[in-house]
C-alpha positions, 0 to 999 in steps of 0.5 A: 608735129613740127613746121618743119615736117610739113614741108617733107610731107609736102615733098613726098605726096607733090614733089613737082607741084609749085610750092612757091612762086615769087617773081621769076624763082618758082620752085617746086616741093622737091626743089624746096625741100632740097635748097631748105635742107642745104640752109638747115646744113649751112646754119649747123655749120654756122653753130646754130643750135635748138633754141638760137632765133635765126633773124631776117629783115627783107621785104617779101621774097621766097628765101624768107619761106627757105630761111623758116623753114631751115631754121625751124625744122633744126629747132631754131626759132624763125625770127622775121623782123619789121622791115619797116623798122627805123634804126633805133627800133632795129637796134632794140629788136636785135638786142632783145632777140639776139639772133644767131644769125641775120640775113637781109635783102639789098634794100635792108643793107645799110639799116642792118649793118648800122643797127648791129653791134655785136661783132659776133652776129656781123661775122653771121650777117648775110645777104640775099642780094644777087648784085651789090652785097655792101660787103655783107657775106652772100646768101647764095654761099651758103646755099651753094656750099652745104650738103643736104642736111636730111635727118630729123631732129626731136621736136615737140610741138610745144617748142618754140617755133618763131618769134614775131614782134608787134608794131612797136606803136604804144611802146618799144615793139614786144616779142610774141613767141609761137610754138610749133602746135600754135601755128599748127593748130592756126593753120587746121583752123584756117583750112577749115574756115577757108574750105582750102584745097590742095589745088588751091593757089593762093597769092600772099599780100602781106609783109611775112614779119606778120603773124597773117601772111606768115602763118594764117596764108603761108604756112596753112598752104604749105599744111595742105601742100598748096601753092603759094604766090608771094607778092614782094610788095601789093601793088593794085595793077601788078596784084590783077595781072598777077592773079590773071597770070598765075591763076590764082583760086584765094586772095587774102588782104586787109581792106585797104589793099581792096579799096586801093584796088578798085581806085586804080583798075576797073572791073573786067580789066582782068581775067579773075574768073580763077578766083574762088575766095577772098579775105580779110582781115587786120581791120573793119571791112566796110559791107559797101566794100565788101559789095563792091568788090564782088565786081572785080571777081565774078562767079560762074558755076556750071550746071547738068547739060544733057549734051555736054555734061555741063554748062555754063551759067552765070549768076549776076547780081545787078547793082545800080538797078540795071540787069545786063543782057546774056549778050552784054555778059557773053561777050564782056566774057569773051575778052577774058575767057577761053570759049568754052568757058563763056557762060551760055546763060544767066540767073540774076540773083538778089543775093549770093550764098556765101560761106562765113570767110567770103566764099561763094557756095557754087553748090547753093547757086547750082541748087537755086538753078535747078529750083527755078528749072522747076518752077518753069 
């Protein structure tokens, strides 16, 4: 099945679930699946055929998930460039590429149209800029002037879906091409690791020129019809309100996003309490890291009440030596929760049981409660 499918599949069974968050754009699988049919019709218009790599340099934004999945869903191979990149390394990437069509945000302008020389790809550089378009042609145009293009184009999974090139830190950066199952497959596996629900809001950290946040974040949310929440660059404090904000359930990043974390905010300082799953990757996690992190998420599980169904317990795992009381937890608990939400009572734990990707098995933790209900 191609990529691009997934996204109409994800329109059919949640047309009004948030599919993608950035800022102040949050649009809805209907309203995706609409603007990304209207850049599908744009880039036939433009001459963009099956095999044509469609080129985008910008940092994180939604239009980099409308241009994928437009290009892709017509047979043209999404091709996300480093927007880190200096000129010379732009230039060669471009002329490797050869991409039929380039749009860029306003912060990559001026090092596009220096590093485009082909005067047929100038007449097709365009720019998501709302404001001062360097004399680039606009995005919203294309948008705006095209009629919905819904019909499906034969697509075999073994087509190639995106071409995404490496650092460039031994040598020239190289092209790495995925096909269509390849990201498919990438994205069952991740599902599968990760536990991932449909409910699920996941916050995207990572460049989306990266093969991580791309697919392994991105596109395995879009596979099971989550919501994504993107990030346009990570910044500690605006990641935390973030999180507290749009109640974000998995967070994935590499260690040092982590570690820069817990430089710049406390534990406490944010309501995480929606957060189920972290993790990371693109480097060694130190297991004093991984500790220390956990501060910063607690974990709270409810268990049988005869009353009220349910109640709420909270499993503390000390660090330093010192247990905190019931009252220390409740009302530090209070200043982030709603009041039924506040946990009723405590179980310290010397360990909590985790799946291999991080996440807390709250199913063990319920289990490890009723065991000491009756040793008592």
């Amino acid at each position: 099945m191609d990529v691009g499918r997934l996204l109409d599949i994800g329109a059919f069974r949640y047309p009004d679930k948030m599919a993608v968050v950035c800022r102040d754009k949050r649009w809805t699988y209907r309203q995706l699946q609409e603007r990304v049919r209207r850049l599908s019709s744009a880039f036939l218009h433009l001459g963009v055929k099956k095999g044509d790599r469609v080129g985008a340099v910008m940092w994180n934004c939604s239009e980099v998930v409308e241009i994928y999945l437009a290009a892709v869903r017509i047979g043209a191979i999404f091709t996300p460039l480093n927007f880190r990149f200096v000129l010379p390394e732009l230039k060669y990437v471009l002329s490797d590429a050869s991409p039929s069509v380039l749009i860029v945000d306003e912060k990559c302008q001026d090092l596009a149209q220096g590093a485009v020389s082909d005067k047929r790809l100038f007449e097709c550089l365009y720019s998501i800029s709302s404001g001062n378009l360097g004399g680039l042609k606009p995005y919203r145009d294309l948008m705006e002037k095209s009629p919905p293009f819904d019909k499906s184009l034969p697509i075999a999974g073994s087509d190639p879906c995106s071409l995404l090139y490496t650092s460039g830190t031994t040598g020239k950066p190289k092209g790495v091409l995925l096909s269509h199952d390849n990201i498919n497959w990438n994205s069952i596996n991740m599902i599968q690791v990760r536990h991932d629900h449909p409910d699920d809001v996941a916050l995207i950290l990572g460049p989306m020129f990266h093969v991580g946040a791309l697919n392994s974040h991105y596109s395995s949310r879009l596979a099971i019809g989550g919501t994504a929440v993107i990030m346009d660059k990570f910044d500690p404090t605006e990641m935390m309100e973030t999180v507290q904000r749009e109640r974000i359930t998995v967070v994935s990043g590499a260690p040092t996003m982590y570690i820069m974390l817990m430089e710049a905010c406390k534990p406490g300082d944010y309501d995480t309490s929606s957060v189920h799953t972290l993790t990371s990757g693109a480097d060694k996690f130190p297991l004093q890291t991984q500790m220390a992190i956990r501060e910063y998420f607690p974990k709270i599980v409810g268990v049988p009440d005869a009353k009220w169904g349910e109640r709420v317990v909270a499993a503390i795992l000390p660090r330093g030596g010192r247990i905190p009381t019931l009252e220390e937890i409740r009302e530090h608990a209070k200043k982030h929760l709603a009041g039924y939400k506040i946990p009723r009572e405590i179980m310290i734990v010397d360990k909590l049981p985790e799946a291999s990707v991080g996440k807390v098995q709250k199913q063990k933790l319920r289990k490890m409660y009723e065991e000491r209900l009756q040793e008592k």
